[in-house]
C-alpha positions as CSV (number, residue, x, y, z in Angstrom):
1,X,5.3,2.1,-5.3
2,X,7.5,1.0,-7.8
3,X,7.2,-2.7,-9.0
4,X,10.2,-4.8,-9.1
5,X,10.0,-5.0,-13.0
6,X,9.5,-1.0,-12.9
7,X,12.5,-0.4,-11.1
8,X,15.1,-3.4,-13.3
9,X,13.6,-1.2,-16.4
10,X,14.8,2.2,-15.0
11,X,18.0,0.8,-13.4
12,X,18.5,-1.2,-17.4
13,X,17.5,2.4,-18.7
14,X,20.0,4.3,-16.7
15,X,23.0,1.8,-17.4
16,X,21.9,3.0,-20.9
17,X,21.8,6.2,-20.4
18,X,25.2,6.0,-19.1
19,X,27.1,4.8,-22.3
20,X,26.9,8.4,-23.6
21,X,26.7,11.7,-22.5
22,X,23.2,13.0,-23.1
23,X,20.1,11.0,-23.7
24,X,17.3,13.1,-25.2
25,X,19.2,16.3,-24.7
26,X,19.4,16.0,-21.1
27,X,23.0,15.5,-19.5
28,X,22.9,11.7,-17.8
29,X,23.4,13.1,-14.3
30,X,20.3,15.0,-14.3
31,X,18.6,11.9,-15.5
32,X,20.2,9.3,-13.3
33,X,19.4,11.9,-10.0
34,X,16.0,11.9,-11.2
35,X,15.7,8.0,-11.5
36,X,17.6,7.6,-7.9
37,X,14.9,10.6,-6.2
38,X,11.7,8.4,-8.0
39,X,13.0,5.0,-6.4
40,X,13.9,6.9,-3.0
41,X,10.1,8.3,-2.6
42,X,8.5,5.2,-4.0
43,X,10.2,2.9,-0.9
44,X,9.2,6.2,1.4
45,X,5.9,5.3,-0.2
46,X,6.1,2.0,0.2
47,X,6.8,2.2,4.2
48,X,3.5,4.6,4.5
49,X,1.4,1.6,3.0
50,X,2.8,-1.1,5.5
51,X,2.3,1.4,8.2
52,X,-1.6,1.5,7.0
53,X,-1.9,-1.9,6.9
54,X,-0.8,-2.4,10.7
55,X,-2.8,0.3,11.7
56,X,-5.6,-2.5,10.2
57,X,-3.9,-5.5,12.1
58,X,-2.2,-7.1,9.4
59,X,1.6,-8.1,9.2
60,X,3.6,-7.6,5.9
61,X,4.5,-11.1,5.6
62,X,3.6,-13.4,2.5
63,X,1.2,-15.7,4.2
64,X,-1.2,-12.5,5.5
65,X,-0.8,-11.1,2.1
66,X,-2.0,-14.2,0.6
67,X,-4.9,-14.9,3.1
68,X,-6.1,-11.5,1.7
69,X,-6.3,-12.9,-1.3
70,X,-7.9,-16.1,-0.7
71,X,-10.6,-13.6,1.2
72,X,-11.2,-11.7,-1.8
73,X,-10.6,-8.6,-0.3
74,X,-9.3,-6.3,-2.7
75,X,-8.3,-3.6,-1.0
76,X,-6.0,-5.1,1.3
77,X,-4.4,-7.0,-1.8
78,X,-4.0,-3.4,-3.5
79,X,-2.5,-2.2,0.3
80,X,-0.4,-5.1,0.5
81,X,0.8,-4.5,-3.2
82,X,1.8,-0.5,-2.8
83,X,3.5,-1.7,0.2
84,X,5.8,-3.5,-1.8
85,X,4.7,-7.2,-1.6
86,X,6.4,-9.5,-4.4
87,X,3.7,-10.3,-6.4
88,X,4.3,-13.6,-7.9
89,X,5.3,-14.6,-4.1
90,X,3.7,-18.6,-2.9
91,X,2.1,-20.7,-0.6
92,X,3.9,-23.7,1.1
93,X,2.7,-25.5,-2.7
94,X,4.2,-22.7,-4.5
95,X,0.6,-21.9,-5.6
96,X,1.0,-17.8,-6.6
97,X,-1.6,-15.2,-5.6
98,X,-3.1,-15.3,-9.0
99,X,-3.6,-18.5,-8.8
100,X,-5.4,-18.5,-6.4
101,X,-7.7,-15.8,-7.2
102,X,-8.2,-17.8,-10.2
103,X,-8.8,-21.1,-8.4
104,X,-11.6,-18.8,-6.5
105,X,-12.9,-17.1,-9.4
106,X,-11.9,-13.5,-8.3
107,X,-12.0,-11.6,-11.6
108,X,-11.2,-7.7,-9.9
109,X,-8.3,-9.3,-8.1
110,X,-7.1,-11.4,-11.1
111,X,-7.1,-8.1,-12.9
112,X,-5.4,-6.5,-10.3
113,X,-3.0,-8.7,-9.8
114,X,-2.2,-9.2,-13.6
115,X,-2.0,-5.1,-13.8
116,X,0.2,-5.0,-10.9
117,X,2.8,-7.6,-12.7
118,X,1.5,-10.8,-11.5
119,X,3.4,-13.9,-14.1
120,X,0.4,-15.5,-15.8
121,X,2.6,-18.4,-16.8
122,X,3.7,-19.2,-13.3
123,X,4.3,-22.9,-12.1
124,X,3.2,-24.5,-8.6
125,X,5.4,-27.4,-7.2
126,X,3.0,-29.6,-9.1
127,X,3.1,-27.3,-12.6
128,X,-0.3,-26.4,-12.2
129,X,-0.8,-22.7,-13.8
130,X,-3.6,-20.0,-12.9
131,X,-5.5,-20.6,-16.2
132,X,-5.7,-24.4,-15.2
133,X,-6.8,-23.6,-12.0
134,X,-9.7,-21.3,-13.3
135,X,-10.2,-23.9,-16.5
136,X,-10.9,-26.7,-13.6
137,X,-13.0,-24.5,-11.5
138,X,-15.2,-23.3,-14.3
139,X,-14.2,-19.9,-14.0
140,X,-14.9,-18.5,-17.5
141,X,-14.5,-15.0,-17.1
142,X,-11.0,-15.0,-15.3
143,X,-10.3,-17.6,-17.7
144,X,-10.7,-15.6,-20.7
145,X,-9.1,-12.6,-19.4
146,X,-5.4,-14.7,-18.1
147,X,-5.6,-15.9,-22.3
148,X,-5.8,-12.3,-23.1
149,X,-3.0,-11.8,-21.4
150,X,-0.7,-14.5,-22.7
151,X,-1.5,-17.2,-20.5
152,X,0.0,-20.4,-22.2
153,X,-2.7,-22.3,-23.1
154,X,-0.4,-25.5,-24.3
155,X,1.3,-25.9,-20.3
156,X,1.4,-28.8,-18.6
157,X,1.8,-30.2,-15.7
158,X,4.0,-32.6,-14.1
159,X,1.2,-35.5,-15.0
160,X,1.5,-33.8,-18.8
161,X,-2.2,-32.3,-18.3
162,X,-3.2,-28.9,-19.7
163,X,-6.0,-26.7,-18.9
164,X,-7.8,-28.1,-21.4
165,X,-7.8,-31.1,-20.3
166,X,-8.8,-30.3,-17.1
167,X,-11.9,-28.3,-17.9
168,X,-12.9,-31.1,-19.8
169,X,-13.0,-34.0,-17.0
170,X,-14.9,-31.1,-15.1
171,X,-17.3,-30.3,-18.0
172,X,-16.8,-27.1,-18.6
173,X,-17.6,-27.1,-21.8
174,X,-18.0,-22.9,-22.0
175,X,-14.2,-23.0,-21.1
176,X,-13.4,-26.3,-23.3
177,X,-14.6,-24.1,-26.1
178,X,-12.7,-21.0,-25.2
179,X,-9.5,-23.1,-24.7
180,X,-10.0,-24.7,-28.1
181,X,-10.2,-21.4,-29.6
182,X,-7.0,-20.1,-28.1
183,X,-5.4,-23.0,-28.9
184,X,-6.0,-22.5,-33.2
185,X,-4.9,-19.0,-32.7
186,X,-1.6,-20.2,-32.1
């Protein structure tokens, strides 16, 4: 299934495509029909997925999506995901599925979730990001890999706290270090 961001790219592409006749040699009907079958069988696609994840007793809805993730269980995250769940979607707190993996230290999910789109720089109702969840939790590894993929390591939240700060009240000094690091780079 196409991602959300996967499917403003082609529809971006194809309002390009339309300013001129050809685009790489090919006439821009061939390639808008082509763009239009892709997203057709991706949502076909899609339906199959939510149809599997009945068949296993779960609802498409946002809250079973996210208990998935709060279980760790992966594959029903990946299910939920090809089905065509928003990715950055909330709790009641606004707290993001990749937050919460990172709150829980779920590194596979975390990279999942990033892979499949996921904002690292998202906001809860109370600012808090992913990489201040996992900075506060000790969790160095997931950590590490949301600053490898841009994760802002100067956010705040609405108190004006960072991640930085918040790993260092805990004592996680393995993060502290890491932050500090990520920080110079900048």
């Amino acid at each position: 299934m196409l991602s959300k961001l996967q499917i403003e790219f082609i529809i971006r592409g194809s309002a390009k495509i339309s300013e001129g006749e050809e685009f790489n040699g090919q006439k821009k009907v061939t390639i808008i029909v082509l763009i239009t079958f892709i997203i057709l069988i991706s949502c076909a696609c899609g339906k199959d997925y939510r149809k599997a994840l009945e068949k296993k007793g779960m609802p498409f809805t946002q809250e079973a999506f996210l208990k998935e993730v709060r279980a760790g269980n992966r594959e029903h995250v990946e299910l939920f995901i090809k089905a065509g769940m928003d990715i950055n979607t909330g709790d009641k707190d606004g707290s993001s599925a990749l937050m919460i993996a990172s709150e829980k230290g779920f590194l596979e999910m975390a990279e999942l979730l990033i892979k499949s789109g996921a904002d690292v720089n998202a906001k809860n109702m109370d600012g808090y990001t992913a990489l201040m969840y996992a900075a506060y939790e000790g969790n160095l590894k997931v950590a590490e890999l949301l600053i490898e993929n841009k994760a802002d390591v100067n956010a705040r939240d609405k108190d004006g706290w960072t991640a930085l700060r918040y790993a260092s009240i805990q004592g996680q000094h393995d993060i502290v270090a890491v932050l500090k690091k990520a920080k110079d780079k900048k």
